[in-house]
PyMOL Python script that loads the backbone (N, CA, C, O; Angstrom):
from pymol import cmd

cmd.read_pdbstr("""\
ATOM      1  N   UNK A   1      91.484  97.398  48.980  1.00  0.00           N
ATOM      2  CA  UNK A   1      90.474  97.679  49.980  1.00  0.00           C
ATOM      3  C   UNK A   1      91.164  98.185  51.236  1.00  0.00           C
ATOM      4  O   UNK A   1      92.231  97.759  51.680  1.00  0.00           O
ATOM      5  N   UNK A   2      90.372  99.204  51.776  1.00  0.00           N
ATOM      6  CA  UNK A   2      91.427  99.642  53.050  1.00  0.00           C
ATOM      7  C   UNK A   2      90.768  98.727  54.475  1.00  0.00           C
ATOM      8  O   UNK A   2      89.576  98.761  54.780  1.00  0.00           O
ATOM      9  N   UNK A   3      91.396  98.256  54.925  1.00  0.00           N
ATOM     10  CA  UNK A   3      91.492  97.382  55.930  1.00  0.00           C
ATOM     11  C   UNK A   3      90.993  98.114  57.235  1.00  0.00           C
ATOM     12  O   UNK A   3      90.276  97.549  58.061  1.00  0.00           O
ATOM     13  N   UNK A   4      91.396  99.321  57.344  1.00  0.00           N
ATOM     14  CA  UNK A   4      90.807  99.732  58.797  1.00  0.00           C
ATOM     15  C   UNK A   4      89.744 100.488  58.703  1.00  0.00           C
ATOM     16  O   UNK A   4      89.474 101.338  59.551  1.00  0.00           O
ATOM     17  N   UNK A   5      89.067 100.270  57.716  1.00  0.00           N
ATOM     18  CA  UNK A   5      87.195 100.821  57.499  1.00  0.00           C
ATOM     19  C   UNK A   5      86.840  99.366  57.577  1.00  0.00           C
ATOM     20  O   UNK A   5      86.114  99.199  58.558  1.00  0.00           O
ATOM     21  N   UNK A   6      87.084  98.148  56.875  1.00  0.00           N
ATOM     22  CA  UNK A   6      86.170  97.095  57.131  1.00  0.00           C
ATOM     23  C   UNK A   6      85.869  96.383  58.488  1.00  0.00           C
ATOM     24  O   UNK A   6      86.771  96.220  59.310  1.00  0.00           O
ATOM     25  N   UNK A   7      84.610  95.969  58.709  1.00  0.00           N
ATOM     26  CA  UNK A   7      84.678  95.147  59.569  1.00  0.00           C
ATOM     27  C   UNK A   7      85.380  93.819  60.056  1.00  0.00           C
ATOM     28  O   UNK A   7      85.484  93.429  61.219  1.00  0.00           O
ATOM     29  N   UNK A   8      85.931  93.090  58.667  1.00  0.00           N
ATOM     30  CA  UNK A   8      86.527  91.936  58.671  1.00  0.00           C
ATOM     31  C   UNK A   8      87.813  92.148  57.993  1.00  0.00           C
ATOM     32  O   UNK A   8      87.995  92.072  56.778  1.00  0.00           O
ATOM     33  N   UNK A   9      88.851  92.471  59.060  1.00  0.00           N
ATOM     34  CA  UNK A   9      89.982  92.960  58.180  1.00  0.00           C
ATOM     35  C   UNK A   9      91.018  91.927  58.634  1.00  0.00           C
ATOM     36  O   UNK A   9      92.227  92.109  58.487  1.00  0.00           O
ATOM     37  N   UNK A  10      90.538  90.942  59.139  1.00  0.00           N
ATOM     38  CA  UNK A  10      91.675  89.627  58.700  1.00  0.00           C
ATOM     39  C   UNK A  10      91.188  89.029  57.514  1.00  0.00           C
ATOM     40  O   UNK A  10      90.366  89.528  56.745  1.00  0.00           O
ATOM     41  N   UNK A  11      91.792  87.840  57.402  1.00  0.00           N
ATOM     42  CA  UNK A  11      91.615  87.103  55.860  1.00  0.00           C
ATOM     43  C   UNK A  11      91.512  85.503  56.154  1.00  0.00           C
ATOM     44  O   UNK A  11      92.288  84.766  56.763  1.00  0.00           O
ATOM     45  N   UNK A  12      90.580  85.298  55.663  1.00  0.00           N
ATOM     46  CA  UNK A  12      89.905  83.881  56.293  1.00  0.00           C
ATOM     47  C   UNK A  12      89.971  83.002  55.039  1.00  0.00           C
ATOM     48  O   UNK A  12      89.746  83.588  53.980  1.00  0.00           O
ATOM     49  N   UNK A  13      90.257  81.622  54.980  1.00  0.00           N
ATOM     50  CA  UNK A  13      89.755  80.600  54.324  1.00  0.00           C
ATOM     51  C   UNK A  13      88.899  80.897  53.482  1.00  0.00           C
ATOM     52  O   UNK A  13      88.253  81.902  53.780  1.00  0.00           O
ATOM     53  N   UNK A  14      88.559  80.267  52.251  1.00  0.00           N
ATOM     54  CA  UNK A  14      87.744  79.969  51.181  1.00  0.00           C
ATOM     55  C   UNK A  14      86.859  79.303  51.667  1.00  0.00           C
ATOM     56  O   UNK A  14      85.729  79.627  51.301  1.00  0.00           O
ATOM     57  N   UNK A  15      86.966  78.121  52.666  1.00  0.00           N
ATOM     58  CA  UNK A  15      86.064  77.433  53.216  1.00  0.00           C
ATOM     59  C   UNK A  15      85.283  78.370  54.395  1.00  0.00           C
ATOM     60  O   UNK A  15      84.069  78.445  54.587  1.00  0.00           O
ATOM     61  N   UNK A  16      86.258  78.986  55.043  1.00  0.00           N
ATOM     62  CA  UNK A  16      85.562  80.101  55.794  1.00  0.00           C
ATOM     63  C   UNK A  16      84.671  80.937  55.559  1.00  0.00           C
ATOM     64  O   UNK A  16      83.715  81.136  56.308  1.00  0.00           O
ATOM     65  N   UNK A  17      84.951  81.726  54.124  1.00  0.00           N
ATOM     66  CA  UNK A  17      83.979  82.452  53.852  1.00  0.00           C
ATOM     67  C   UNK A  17      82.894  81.854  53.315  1.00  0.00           C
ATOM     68  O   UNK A  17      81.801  82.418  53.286  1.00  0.00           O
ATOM     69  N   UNK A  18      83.112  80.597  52.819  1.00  0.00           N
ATOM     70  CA  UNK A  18      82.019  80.063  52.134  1.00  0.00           C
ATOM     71  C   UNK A  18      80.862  80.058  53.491  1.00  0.00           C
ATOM     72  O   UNK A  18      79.819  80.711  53.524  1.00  0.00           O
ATOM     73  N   UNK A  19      81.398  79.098  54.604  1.00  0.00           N
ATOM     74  CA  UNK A  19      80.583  79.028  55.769  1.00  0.00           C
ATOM     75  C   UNK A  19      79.868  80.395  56.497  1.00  0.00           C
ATOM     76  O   UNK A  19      78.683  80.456  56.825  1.00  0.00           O
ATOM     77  N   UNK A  20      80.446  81.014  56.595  1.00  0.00           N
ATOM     78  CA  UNK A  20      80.254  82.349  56.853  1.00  0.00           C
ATOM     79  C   UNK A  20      78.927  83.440  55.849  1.00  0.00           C
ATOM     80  O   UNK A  20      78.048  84.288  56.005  1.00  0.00           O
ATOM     81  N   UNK A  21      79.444  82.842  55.094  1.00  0.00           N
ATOM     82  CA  UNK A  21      77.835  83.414  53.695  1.00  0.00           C
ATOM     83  C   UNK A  21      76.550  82.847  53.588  1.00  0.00           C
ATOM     84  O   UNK A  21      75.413  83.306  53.481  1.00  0.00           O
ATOM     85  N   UNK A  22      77.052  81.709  53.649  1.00  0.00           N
ATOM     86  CA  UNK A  22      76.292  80.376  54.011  1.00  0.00           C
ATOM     87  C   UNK A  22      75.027  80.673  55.572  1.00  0.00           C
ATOM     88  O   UNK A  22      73.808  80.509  55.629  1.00  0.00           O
ATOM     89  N   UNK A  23      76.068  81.170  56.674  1.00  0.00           N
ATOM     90  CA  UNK A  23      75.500  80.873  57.846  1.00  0.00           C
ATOM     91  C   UNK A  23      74.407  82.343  57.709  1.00  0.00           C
ATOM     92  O   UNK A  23      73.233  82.261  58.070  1.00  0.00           O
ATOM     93  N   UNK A  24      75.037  83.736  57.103  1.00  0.00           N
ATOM     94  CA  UNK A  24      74.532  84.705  56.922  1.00  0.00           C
ATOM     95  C   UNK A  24      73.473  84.582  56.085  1.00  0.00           C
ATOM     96  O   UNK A  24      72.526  84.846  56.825  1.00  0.00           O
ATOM     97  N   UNK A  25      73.034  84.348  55.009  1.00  0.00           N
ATOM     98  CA  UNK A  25      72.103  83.641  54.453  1.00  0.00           C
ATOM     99  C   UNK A  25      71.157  82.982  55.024  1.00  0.00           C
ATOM    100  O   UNK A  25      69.979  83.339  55.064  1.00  0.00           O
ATOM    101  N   UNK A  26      71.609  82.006  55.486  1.00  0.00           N
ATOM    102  CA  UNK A  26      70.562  81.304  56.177  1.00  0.00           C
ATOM    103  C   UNK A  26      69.430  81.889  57.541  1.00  0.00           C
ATOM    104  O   UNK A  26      68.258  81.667  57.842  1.00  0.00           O
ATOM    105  N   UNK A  27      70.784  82.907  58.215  1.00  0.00           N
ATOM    106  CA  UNK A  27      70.142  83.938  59.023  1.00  0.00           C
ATOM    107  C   UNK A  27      68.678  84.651  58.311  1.00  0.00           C
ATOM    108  O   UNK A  27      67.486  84.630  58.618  1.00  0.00           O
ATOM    109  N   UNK A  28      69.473  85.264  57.221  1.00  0.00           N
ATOM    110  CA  UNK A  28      68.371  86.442  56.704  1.00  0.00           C
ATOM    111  C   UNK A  28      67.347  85.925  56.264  1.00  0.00           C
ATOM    112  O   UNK A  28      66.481  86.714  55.887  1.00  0.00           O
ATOM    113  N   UNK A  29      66.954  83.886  56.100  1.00  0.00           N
ATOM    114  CA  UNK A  29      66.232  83.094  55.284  1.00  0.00           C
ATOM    115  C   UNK A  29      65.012  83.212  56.876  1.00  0.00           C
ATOM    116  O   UNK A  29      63.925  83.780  56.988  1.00  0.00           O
ATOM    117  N   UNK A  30      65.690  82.538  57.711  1.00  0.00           N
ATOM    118  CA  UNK A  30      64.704  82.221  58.914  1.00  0.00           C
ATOM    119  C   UNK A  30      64.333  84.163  59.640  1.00  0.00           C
ATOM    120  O   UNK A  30      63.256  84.479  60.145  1.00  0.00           O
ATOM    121  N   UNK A  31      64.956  84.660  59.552  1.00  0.00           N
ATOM    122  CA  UNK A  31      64.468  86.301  59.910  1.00  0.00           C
ATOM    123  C   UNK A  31      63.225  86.795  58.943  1.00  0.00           C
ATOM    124  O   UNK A  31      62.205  87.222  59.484  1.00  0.00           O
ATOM    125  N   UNK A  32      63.318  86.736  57.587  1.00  0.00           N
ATOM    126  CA  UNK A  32      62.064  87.402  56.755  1.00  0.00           C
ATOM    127  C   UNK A  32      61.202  85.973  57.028  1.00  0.00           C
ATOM    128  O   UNK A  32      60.112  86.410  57.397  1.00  0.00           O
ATOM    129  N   UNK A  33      61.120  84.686  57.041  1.00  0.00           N
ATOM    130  CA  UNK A  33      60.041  83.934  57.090  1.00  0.00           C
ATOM    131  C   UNK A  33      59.752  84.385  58.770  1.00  0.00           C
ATOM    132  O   UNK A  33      58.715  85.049  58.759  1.00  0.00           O
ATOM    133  N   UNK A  34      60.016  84.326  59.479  1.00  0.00           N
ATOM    134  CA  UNK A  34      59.397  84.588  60.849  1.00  0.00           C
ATOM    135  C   UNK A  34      58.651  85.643  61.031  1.00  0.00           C
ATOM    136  O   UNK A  34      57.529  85.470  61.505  1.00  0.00           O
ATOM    137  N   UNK A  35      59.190  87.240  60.630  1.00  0.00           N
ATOM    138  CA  UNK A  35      58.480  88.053  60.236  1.00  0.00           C
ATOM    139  C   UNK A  35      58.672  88.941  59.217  1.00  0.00           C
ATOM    140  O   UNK A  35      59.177  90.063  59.170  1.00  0.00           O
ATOM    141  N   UNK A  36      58.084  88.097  58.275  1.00  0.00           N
ATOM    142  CA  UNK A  36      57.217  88.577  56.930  1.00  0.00           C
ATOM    143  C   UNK A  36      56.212  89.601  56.971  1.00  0.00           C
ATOM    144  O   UNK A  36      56.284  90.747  56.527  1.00  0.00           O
ATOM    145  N   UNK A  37      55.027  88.887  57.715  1.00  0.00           N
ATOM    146  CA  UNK A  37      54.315  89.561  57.899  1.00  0.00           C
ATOM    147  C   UNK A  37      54.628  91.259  58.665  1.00  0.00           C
ATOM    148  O   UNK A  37      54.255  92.268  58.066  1.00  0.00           O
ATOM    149  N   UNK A  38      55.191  91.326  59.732  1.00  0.00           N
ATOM    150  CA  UNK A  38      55.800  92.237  59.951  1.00  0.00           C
ATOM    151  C   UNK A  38      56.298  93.243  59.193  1.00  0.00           C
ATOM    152  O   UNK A  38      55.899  94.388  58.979  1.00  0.00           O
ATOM    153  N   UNK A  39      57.559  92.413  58.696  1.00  0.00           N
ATOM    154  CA  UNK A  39      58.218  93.380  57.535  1.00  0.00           C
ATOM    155  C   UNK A  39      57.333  94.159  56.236  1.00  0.00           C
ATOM    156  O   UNK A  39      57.770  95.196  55.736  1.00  0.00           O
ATOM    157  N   UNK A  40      56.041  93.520  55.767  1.00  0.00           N
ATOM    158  CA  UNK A  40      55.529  93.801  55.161  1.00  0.00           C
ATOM    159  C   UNK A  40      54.878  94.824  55.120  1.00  0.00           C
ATOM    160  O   UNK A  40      54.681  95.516  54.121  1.00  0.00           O
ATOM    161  N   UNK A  41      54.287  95.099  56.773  1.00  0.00           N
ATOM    162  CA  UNK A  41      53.565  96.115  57.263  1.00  0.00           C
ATOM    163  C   UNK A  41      54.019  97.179  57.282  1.00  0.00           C
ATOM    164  O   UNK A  41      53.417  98.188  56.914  1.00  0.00           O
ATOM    165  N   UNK A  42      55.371  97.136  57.795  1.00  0.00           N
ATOM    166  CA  UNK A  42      56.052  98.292  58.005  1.00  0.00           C
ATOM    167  C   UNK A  42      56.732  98.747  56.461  1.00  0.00           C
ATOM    168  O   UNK A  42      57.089  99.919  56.582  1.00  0.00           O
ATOM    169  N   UNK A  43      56.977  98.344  55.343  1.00  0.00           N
ATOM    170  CA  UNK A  43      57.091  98.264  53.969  1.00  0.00           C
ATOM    171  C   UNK A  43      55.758  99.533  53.933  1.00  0.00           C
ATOM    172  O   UNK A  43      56.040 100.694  53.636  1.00  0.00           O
ATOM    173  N   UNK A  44      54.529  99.173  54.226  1.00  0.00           N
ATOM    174  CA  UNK A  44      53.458  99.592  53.775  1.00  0.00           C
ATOM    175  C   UNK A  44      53.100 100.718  54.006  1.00  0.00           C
ATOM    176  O   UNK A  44      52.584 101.636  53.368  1.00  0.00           O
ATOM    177  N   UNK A  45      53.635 100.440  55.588  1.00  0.00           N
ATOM    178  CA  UNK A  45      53.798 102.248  56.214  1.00  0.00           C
ATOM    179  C   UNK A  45      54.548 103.443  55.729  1.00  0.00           C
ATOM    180  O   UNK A  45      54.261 104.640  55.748  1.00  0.00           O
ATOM    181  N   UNK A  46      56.009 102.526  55.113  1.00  0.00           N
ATOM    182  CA  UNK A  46      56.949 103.489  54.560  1.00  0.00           C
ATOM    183  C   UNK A  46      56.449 103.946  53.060  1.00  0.00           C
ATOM    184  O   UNK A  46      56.943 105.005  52.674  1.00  0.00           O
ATOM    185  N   UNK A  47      55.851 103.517  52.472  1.00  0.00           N
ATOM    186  CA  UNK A  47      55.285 103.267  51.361  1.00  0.00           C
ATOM    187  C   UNK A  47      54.397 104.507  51.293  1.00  0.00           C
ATOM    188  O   UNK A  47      54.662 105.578  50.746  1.00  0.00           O
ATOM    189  N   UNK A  48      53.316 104.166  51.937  1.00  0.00           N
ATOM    190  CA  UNK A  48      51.799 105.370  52.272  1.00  0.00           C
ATOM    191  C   UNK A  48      52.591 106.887  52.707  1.00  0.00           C
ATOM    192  O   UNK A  48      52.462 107.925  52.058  1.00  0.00           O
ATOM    193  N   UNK A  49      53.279 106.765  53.733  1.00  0.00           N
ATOM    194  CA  UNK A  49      53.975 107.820  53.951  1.00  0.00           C
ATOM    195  C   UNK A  49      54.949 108.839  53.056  1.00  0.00           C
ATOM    196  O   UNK A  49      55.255 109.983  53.393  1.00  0.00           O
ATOM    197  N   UNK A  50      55.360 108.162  51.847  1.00  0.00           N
ATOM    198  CA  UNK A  50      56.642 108.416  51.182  1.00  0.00           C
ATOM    199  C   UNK A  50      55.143 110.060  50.261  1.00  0.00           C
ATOM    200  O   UNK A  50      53.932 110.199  50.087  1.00  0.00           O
ATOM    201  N   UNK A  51      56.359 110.773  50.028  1.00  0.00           N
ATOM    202  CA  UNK A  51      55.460 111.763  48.730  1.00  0.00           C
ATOM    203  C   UNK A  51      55.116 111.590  48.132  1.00  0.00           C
ATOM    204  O   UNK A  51      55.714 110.710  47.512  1.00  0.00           O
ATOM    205  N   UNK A  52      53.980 112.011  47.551  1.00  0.00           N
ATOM    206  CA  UNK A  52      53.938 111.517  45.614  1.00  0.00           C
ATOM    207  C   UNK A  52      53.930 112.762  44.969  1.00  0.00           C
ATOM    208  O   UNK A  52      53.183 113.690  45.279  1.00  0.00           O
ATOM    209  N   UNK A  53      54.505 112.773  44.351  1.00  0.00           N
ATOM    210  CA  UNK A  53      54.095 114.029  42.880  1.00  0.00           C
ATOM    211  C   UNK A  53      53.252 113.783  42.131  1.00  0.00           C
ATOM    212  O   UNK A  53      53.631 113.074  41.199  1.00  0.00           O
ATOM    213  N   UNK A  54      51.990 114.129  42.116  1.00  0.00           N
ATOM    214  CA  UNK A  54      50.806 114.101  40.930  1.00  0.00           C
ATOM    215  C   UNK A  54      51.015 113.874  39.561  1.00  0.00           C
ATOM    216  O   UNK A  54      50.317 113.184  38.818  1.00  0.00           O
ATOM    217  N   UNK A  55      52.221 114.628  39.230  1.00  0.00           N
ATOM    218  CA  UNK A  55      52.263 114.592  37.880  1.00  0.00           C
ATOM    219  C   UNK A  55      53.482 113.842  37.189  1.00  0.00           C
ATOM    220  O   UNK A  55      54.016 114.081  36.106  1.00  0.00           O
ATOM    221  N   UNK A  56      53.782 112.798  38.200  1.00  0.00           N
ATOM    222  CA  UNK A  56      54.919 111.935  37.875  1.00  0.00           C
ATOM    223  C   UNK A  56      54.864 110.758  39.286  1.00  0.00           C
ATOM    224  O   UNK A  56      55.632 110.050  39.938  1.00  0.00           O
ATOM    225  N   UNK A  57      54.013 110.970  39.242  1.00  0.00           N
ATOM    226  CA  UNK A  57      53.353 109.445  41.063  1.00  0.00           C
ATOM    227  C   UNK A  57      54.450 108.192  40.186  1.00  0.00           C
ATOM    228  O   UNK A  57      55.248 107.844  41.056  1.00  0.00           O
ATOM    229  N   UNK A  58      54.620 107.793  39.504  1.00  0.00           N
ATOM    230  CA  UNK A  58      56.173 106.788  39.158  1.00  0.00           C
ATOM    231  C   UNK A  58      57.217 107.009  39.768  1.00  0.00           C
ATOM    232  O   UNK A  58      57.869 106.042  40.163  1.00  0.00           O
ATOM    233  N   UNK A  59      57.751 108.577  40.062  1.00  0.00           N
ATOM    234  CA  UNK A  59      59.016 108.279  40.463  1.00  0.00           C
ATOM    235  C   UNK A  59      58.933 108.681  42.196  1.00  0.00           C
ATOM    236  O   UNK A  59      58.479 109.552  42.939  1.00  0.00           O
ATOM    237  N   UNK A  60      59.737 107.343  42.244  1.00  0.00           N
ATOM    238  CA  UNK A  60      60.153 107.125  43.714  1.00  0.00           C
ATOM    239  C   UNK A  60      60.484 108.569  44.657  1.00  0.00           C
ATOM    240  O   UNK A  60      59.792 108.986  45.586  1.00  0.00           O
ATOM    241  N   UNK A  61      61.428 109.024  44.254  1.00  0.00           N
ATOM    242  CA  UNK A  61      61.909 109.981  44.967  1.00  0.00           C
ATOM    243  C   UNK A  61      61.835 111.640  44.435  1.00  0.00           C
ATOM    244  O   UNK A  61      62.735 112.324  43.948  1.00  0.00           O
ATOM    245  N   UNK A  62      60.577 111.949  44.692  1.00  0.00           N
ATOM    246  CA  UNK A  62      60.055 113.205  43.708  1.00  0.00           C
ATOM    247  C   UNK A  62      60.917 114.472  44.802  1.00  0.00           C
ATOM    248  O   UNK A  62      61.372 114.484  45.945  1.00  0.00           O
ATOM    249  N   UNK A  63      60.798 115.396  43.707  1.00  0.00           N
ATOM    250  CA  UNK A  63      61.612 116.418  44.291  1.00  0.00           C
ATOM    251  C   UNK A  63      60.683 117.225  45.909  1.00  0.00           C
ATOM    252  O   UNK A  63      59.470 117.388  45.776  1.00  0.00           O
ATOM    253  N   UNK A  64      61.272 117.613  47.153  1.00  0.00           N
ATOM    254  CA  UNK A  64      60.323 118.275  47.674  1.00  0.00           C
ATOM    255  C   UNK A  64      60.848 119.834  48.374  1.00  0.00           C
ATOM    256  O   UNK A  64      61.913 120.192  48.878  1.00  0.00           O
ATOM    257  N   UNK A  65      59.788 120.393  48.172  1.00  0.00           N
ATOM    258  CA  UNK A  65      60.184 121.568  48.522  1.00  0.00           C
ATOM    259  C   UNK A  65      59.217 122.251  49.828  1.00  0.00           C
ATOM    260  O   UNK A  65      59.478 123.371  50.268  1.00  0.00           O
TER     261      UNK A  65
END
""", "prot")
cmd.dss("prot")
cmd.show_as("cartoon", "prot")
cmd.util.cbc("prot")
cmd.orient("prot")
């Protein structure tokens, strides 16, 4: 791994990273329950907005011209 692209380019404990995943996690646990609702909305917006192709509305990312 090249070290001066990552953000964390020292080298920490096993216990460190465990805590560290742990604490990140728990972040992203209390962020989507607080706003869910939120996130959802804006999901919905991106959603309605995105293209569809008529004759293939399944795929996500239809060609556009």
């Amino acid at each position: 791994m090249n070290t001066e692209t990552t953000p964390f380019a020292e080298l920490v404990s096993d216990e460190t990273a465990f805590a560290l995943s742990e604490a990140l996690h728990w972040l992203a646990q209390e962020c989507e329950a607080k706003y869910f609702a939120q996130i959802q909305r804006h999901l919905a917006t991106l959603y309605e907005a995105r293209p569809v192709d008529p004759e293939q509305p399944w795929n996500i990312n239809p060609p556009t011209e």
